[in-house]
N, C-alpha and C positions, 0 to 999 in steps of 0.2 A: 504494500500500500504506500509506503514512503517513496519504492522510490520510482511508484508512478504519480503522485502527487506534485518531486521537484520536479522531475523530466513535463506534467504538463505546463506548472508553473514557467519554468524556465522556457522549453521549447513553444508555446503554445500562446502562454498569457505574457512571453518577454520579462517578466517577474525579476530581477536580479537583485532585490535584496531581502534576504533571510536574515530571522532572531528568533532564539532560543533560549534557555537558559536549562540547568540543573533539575531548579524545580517545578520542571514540566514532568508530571509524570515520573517525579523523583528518579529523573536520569535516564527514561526511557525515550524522552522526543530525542537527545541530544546522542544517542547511541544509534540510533534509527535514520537520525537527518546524517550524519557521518558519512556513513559509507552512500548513501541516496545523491548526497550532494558532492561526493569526491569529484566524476570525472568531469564538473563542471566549475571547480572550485577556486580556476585561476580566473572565470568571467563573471562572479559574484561580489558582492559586499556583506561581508558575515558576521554578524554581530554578536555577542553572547551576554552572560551577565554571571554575578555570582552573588547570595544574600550574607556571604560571610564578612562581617566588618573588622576581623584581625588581620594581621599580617601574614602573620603564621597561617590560619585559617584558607584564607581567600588565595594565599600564593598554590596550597594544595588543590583548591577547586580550580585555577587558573591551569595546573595542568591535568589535570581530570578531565576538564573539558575540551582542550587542545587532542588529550588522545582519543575522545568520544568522537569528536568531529575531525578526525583522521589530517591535524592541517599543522602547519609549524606557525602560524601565526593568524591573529583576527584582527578584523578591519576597524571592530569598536569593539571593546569592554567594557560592562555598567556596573557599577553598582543598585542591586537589585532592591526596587521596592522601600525607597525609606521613608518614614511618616512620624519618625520621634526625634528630639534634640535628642538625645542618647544616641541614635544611629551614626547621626553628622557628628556629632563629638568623637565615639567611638572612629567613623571613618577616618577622619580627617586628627587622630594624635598623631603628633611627629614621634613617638616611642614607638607604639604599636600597632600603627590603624593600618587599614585595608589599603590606603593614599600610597604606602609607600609599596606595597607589592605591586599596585598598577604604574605607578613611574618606574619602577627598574624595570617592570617587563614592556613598556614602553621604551625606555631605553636599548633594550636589549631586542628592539622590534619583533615581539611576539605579540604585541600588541600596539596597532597605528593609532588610535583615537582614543580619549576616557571620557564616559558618562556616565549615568547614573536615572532610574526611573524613580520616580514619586511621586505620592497622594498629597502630601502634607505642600499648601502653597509656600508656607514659610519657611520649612524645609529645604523647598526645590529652590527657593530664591537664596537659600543661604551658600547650597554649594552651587548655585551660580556665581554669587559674589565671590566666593573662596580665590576664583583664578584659576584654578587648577582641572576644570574641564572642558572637554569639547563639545560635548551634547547633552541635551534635557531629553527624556522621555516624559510625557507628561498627558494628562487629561484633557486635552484640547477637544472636550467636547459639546453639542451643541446643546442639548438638556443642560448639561451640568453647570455650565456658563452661564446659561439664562436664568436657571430656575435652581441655581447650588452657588451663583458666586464662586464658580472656578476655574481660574484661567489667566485672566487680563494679567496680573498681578507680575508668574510668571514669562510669561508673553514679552512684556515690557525689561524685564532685567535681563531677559537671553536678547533682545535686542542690543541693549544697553552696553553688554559683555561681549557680544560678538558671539555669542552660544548656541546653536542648531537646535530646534525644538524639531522631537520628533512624536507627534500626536497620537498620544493612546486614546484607542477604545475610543475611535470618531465615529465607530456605526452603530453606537451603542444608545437603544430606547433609555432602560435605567435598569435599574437594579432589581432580580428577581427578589420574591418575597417565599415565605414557606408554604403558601398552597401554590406558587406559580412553577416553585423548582425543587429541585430532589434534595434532600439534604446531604454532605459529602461526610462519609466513614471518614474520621483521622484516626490512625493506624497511629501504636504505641510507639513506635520511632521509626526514621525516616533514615534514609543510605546518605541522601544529598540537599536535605535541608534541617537546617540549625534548630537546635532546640526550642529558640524563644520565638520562631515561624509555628513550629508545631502546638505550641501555648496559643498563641494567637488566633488560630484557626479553630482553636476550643472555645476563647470567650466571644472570639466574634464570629461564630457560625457561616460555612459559607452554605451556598446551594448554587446548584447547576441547571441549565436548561434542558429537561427532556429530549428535546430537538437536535440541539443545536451541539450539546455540548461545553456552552460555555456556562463561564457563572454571572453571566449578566444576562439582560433581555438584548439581543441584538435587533436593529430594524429588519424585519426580514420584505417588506416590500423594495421591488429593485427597485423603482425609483424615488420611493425617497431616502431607500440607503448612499445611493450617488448621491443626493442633495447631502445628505449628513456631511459625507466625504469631502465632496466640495467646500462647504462650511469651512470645514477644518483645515482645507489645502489653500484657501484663504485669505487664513489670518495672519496678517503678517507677522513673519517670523518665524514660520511653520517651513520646514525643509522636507519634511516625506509624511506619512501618514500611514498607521498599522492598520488594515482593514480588519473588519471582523475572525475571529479565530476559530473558521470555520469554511472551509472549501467552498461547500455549498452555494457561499455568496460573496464569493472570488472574482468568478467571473465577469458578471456584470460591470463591477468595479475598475476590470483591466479591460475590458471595451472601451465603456467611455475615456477611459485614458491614454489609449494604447496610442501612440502617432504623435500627440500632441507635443506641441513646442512650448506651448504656455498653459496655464492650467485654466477650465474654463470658468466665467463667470457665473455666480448667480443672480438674479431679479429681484427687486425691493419686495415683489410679488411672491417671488420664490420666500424668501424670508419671513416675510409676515405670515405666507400659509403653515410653514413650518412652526413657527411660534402657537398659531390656533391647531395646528395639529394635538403639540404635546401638553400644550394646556390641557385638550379637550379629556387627554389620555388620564392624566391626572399620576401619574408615573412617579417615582422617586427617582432623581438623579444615582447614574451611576454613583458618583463625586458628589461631596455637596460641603459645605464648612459648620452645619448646625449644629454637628458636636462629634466627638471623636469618631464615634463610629463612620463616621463620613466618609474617615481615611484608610480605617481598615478592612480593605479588601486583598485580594491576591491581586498582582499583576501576571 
């Protein structure tokens, strides 16, 4: 199944950038996409991530994952998922953080670019300011923005800093709830995620979509999932954009984009229908700032 997903991806939808991490399937996407993506792996952009914020820690996952995906170096590295001042504190100690395993292996080019995913807006803005990275991945999405106050804030500092924003979860309705999604088993320990992930996913329950798979509600109408898209490819500041994580509504999304030289606009018309869309829906943001919960979810 992998490795006719990258060969359509690649051959079919022109696709050439993949991200992974660890805690997909606690080491099972990134042992799957490896050998799927080898014989195509010098005309790609490969990204990964890891949620260990030690030195020690993260230098171990950095090569775990280099021999999972069969490669001697990746195009980006993130640090995975932060939502507490404890995480960026831990990151970013010049003793022991996570900071210094990704500059040696950046030095050492096994790794070209550092960034880092996050919920937390003040979080994401802080290791913006830090200096010391290339890319945000972040919530750049259409609910969560309107109707969560999530976004602008980062937006404007990865402007500011010269910082790649790369738009999480832009095809995303909002947040399944416990009659809409499955509830997900957490298994007593994990191979390739840290203990205090595994804590986290106890008090803040996740659920997954029957359908789809993911643990959000994806748009699944194609055309207003392209409008979502669009939104997000947009905003200024916005360099790529993660479609939904889910094949099923892939495609669509590499049509309308396939060829193009500039990304297309949307209509004030377009907009505004969007906004009485998800009003009408009455949906929770994926994202949203009303209280902690807001932030913890999985990436």
């Amino acid at each position: 199944i992998a490795n006719a997903a990258v060969r359509h991806a690649i051959q079919d939808l022109q696709i050439q950038y993949f991200d992974v991490a660890p805690e997909y399937g606690d080491g099972v996407a990134q042992e799957r996409l490896g050998p799927a993506l080898h014989p195509y792996r010098q005309h790609v952009f490969l990204a990964a991530k890891t949620m260990y914020r030690t030195e020690r820690e993260s230098k171990q996952d950095l090569e775990n994952t280099l021999n999972a995906l069969q490669t001697d170096h990746l195009d980006l590295y993130q640090f995975h998922s932060i939502s507490t001042q404890e995480d960026v504190d831990q990151i970013l100690n010049k003793e022991n953080g996570a900071m210094n395993t990704f500059q040696l292996a950046k030095a050492q080019g096994k790794i070209r670019a550092i960034g880092f995913s996050a919920h937390s807006e003040p979080m994401a803005v802080q290791m913006i300011q830090s200096g010391l990275v290339d890319t945000c991945m972040f919530p750049i999405n259409f609910v969560a923005y309107h109707y969560g106050g999530i976004g602008q804030k980062v937006l404007d500092a990865a402007i500011e800093h010269g910082v790649g924003v790369i738009a999480l979860k832009s095809g995303a309705r909002g947040r399944l709830t416990s009659q809409s999604g499955e509830a997900v088993t957490v298994p007593k320990k994990f191979h390739h995620i840290p203990e205090w992930k595994r804590q986290e996913m106890i008090h803040y329950p996740v659920v997954t979509s029957p359908k789809y798979y993911t643990w959000y509600e994806p748009e699944d109408d194609p055309e207003e999932l392209n409008k979502l898209v669009l939104w997000a490819l947009n905003q200024r500041g916005v360099t790529a954009v993660l479609p939904p994580g889910t094949m099923e509504l892939l495609d669509g999304i590499a049509d309308m984009l396939r060829g193009e030289s500039e990304v297309p606009m949307l209509s004030e018309e377009d907009v505004e229908g969007m906004k009485r869309r998800y009003e009408e829906m009455d949906i929770v943001p994926i994202f949203h700032n009303r209280t902690v919960s807001g932030t913890k979810v999985s990436t």
